[in-house]
N, C-alpha and C positions, 0 to 999 in steps of 0.2 A: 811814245808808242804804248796804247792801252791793251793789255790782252785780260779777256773777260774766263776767270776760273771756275771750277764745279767743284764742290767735294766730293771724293769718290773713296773714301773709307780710311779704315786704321791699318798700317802696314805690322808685320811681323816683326818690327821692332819699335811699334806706338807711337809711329807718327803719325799725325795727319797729313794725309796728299790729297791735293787736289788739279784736276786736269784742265790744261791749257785748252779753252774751245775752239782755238784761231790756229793752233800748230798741234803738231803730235810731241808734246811732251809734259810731265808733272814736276810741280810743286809742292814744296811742303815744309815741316821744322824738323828741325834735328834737337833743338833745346826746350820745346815744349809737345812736352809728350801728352796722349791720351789712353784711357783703359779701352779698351773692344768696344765698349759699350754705349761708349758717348755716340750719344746724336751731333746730328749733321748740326741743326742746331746751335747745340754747345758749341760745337768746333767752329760757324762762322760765324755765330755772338765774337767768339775771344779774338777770331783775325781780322774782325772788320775793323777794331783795334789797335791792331798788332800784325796791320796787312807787311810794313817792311821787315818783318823777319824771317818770311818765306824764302826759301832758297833753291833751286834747281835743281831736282832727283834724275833726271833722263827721260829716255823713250819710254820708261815703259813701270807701269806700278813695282814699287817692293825695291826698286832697284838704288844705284848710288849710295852708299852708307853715311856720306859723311856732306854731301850735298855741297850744291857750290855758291856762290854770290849770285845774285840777275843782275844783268847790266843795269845802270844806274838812271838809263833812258826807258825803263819798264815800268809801267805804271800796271797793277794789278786790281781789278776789281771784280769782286766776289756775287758770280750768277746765285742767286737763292732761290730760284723756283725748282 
């Protein structure tokens, strides 16, 4: 199952999330953090990489603190425009 992501900013605890475009929910890391400032950029140079370290924050931005696994049937691929 391929679900196609956006970045959509730095959370209040520096992570990168970005937004599932096929369901209502975000992704993001809990182990690699960023400062306010980083560009979209920077952040989808480092996860096109290091796309399986993304983990499942919820409905909705800022939310779930400690994030969960995705199922291991998710293939995730990073929209850049």
């Amino acid at each position: 199952m391929i679900r196609n992501i956006k970045f959509k900013g730095i959370d209040s605890w520096n992570r990168p999330v970005y937004k599932v475009l096929e369901m209502n929910y975000y992704v993001g890391s809990v182990n690699k953090l960023f400062d306010y400032s980083a560009s979209k950029k920077e952040v989808d140079d480092y996860f096109k990489d290091n796309i399986n370290t993304l983990v499942y924050f919820g409905h909705s931005f800022d939310c779930e603190p400690n994030g969960s696994p995705l199922k291991s049937e998710i293939k995730l691929i990073i929209n850049c425009d």
